[in-house]
C-alpha positions as CSV (number, residue, x, y, z in Angstrom):
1,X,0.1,-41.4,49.5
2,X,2.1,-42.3,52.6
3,X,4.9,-45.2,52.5
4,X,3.1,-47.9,53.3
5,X,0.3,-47.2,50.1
6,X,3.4,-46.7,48.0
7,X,4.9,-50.1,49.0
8,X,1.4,-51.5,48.7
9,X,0.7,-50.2,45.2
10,X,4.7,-51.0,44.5
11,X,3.6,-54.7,45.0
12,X,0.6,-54.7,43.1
13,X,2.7,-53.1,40.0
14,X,5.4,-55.6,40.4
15,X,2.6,-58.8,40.6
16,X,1.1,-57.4,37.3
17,X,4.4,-57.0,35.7
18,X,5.1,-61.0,36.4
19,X,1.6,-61.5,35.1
20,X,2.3,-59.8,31.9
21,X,5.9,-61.9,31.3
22,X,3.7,-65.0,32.1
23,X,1.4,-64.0,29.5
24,X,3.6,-63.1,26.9
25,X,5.3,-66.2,27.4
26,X,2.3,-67.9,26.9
27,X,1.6,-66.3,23.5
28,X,5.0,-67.4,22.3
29,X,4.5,-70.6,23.7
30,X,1.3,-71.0,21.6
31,X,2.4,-69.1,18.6
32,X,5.0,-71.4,18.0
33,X,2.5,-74.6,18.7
34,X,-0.1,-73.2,15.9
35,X,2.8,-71.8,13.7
36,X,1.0,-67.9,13.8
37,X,1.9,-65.8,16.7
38,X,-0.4,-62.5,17.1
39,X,1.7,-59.2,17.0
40,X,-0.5,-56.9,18.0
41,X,-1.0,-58.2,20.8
42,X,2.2,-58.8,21.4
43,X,2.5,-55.1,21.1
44,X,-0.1,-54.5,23.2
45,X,1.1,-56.8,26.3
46,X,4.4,-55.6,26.3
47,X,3.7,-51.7,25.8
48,X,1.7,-52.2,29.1
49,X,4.2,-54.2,30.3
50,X,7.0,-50.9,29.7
51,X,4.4,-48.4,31.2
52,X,3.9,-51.0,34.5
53,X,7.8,-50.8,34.3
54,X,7.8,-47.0,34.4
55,X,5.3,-46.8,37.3
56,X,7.4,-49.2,39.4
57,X,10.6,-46.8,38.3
58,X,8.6,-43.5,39.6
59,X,7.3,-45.0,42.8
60,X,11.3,-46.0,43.7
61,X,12.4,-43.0,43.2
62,X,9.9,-41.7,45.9
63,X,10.6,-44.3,48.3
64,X,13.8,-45.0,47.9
65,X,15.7,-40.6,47.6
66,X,19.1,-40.3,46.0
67,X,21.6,-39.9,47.6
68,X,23.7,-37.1,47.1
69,X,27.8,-37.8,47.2
């Protein structure tokens, strides 16, 4: 991929990440409305919501080198 896909995909990975705290917010929100708030998926949106985290992580490091002191 060159640097302007990575930036591209960068973006896309950082939307979805939003998406997913707008979601689990939205699961508290009504798990504390109906007194039962669902766990697994719970689980499930925010183990997506580490992985999207470690993708953003990996596509930094390419596009953004350290710098050695």
């Amino acid at each position: 991929m060159n640097e302007q896909e990575l930036r591209k995909r960068l973006a896309l990975l950082r939307s979805e990440h939003r998406d997913l705290d707008v979601a689990i917010a939205a699961l508290i929100q009504t798990g504390a409305q109906s007194g039962f708030v669902d766990q697994l998926q719970m689980a499930r949106l925010k183990k997506r919501k580490l992985a999207l985290r470690d993708r953003i992580a990996a596509i930094e490091d390419v596009l953004i080198p350290d710098i050695i002191a």
